[in-house]
DOLO-769050 format. One record per residue: x, y, z of N, C-alpha, C, O in turn; residue in three letters. Coordinates in steps of 0.001 Angstrom, whole numbers, plus 500000, padded with zeros to 6 digits. Layout:
! residues N
XYZXYZXYZXYZAla...
This chain:
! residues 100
500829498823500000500000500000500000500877501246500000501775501421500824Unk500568502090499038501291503568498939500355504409499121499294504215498528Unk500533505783500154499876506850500349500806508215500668501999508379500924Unk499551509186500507500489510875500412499928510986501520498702510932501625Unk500979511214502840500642512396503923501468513318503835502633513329503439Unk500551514403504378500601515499504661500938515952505943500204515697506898Unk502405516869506116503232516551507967503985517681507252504599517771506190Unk503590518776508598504601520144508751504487521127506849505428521413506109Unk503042521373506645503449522185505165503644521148504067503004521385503043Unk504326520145504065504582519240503026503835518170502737502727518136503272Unk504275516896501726503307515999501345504334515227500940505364515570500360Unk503880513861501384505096512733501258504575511753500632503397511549500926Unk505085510985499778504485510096498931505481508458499733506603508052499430Unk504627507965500635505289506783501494504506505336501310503509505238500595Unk505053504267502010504656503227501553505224502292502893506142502963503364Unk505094501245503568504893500628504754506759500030504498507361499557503534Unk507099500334505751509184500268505819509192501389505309509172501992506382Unk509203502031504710509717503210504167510748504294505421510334503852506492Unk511635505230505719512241505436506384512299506937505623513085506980504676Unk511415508417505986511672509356505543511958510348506900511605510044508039Unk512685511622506525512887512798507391511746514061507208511256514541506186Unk511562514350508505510162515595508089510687516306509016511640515917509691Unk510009517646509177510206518568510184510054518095511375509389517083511595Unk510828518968512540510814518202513734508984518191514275508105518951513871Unk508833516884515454507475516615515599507916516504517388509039516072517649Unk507118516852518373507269516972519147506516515105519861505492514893520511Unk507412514284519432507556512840520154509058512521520424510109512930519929Unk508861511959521042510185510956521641510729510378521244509888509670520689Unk511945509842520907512867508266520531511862507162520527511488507122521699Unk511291506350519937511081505224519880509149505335520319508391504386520520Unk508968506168520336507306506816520551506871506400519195507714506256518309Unk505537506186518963504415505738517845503960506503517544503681507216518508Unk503507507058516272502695508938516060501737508180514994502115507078514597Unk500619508667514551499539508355514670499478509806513963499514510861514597Unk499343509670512010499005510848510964497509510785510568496872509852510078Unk497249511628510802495401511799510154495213512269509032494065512173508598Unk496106512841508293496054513410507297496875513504506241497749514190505709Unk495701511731506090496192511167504517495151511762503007493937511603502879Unk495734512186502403495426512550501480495118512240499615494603512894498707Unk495941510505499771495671509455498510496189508603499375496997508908500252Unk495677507336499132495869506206499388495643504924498136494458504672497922Unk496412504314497514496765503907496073496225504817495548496765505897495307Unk494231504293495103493959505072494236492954506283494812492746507335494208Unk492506506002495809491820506254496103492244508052496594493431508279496829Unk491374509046496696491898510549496935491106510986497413489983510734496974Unk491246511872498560490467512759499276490115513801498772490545514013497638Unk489334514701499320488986516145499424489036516745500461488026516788501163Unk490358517455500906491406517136501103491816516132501476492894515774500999Unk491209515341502379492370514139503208490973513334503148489849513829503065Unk491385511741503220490706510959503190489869510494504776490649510128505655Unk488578510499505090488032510404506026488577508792506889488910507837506188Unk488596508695508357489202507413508618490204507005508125490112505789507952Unk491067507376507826492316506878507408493454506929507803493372508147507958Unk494783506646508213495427507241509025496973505891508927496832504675508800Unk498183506585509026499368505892508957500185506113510233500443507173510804Unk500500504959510517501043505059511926502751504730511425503159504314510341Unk503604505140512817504839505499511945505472505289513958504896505272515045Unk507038505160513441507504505085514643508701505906514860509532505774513962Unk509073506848515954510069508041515688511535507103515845511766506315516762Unk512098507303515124513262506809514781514810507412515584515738506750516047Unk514597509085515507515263510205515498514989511555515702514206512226515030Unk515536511868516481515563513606516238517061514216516622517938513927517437Unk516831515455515345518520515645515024518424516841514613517370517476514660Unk519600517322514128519921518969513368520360518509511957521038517483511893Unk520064519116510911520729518304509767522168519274509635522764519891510517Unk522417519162508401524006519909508389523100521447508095521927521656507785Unk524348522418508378524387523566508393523999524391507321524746524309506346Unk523091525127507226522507525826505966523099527284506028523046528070506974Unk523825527499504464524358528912504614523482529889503744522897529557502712Unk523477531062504274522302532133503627523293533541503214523883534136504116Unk523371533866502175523999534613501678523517535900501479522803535826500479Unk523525537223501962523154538323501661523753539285501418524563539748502221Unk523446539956499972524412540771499206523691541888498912522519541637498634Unk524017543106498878523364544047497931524123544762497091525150545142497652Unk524056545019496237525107545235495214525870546486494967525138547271494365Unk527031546979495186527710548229494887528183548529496337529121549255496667Unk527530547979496957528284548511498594529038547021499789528689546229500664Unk529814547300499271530722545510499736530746545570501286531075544489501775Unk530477546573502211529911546765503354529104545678503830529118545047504887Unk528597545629503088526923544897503319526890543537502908525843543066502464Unk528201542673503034527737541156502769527892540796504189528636541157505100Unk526650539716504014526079539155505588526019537614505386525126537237504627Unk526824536652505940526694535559505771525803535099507163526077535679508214Unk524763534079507156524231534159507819523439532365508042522843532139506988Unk523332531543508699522865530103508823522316530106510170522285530924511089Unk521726528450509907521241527611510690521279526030510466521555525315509502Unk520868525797511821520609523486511445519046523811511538518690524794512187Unk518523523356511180517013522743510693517068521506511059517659520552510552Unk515934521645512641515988520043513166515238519414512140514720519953511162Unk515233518147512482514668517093511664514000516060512636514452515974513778Unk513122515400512312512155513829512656512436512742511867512094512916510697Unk513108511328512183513168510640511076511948509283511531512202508404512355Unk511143509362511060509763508275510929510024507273510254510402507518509109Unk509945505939510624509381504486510192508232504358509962507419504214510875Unk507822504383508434506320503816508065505788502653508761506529501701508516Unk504999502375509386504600500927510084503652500183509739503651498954509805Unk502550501063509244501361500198509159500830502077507715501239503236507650Unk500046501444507123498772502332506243497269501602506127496905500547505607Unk496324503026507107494959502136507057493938502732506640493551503663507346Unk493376502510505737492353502915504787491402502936504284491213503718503353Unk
């Protein structure tokens, strides 16, 4: 079984084992999370999200990914370059089950 949830703004196209990273989710190491908002499931498609449906997943991880650099320039005045970053935590989820 393959389905699109929808977690943090985005939309993931997953399938049962599957092993993806999403924005951080406020669970624990080894905690069970429980998505409501599935939105296709094979064929089948919501308006928006499919009623009763739901993919359970198991937290794997939580982490910082590598370092993101942000560059700011304005042009003619060399004064003004601003290098500037962050880590962007991350959630890494185990697909477990899709129910539909």
């Amino acid at each position: 079984m393959k389905a699109v949830v929808k977690i943090g703004g985005k939309q993931y196209y997953v399938s049962e084992n599957d092993e993806i990273f999403v924005e951080k989710i406020d669970a624990q190491e080894g905690q069970s999370v429980k998505l409501n908002q599935v939105m296709m499931i094979d064929s089948k498609v919501g308006e928006p999200f499919i009623k009763n449906a739901y993919v359970e997943a198991d937290v794997v991880k939580n982490g910082k990914n590598k370092k993101i650099r942000i560059f700011k320039y304005k042009q003619k005045s060399r004064s003004n370059r601003l290098t500037q970053g962050h880590r962007q935590p991350y959630t890494k989820l185990k697909i477990t089950k899709i129910v539909g």
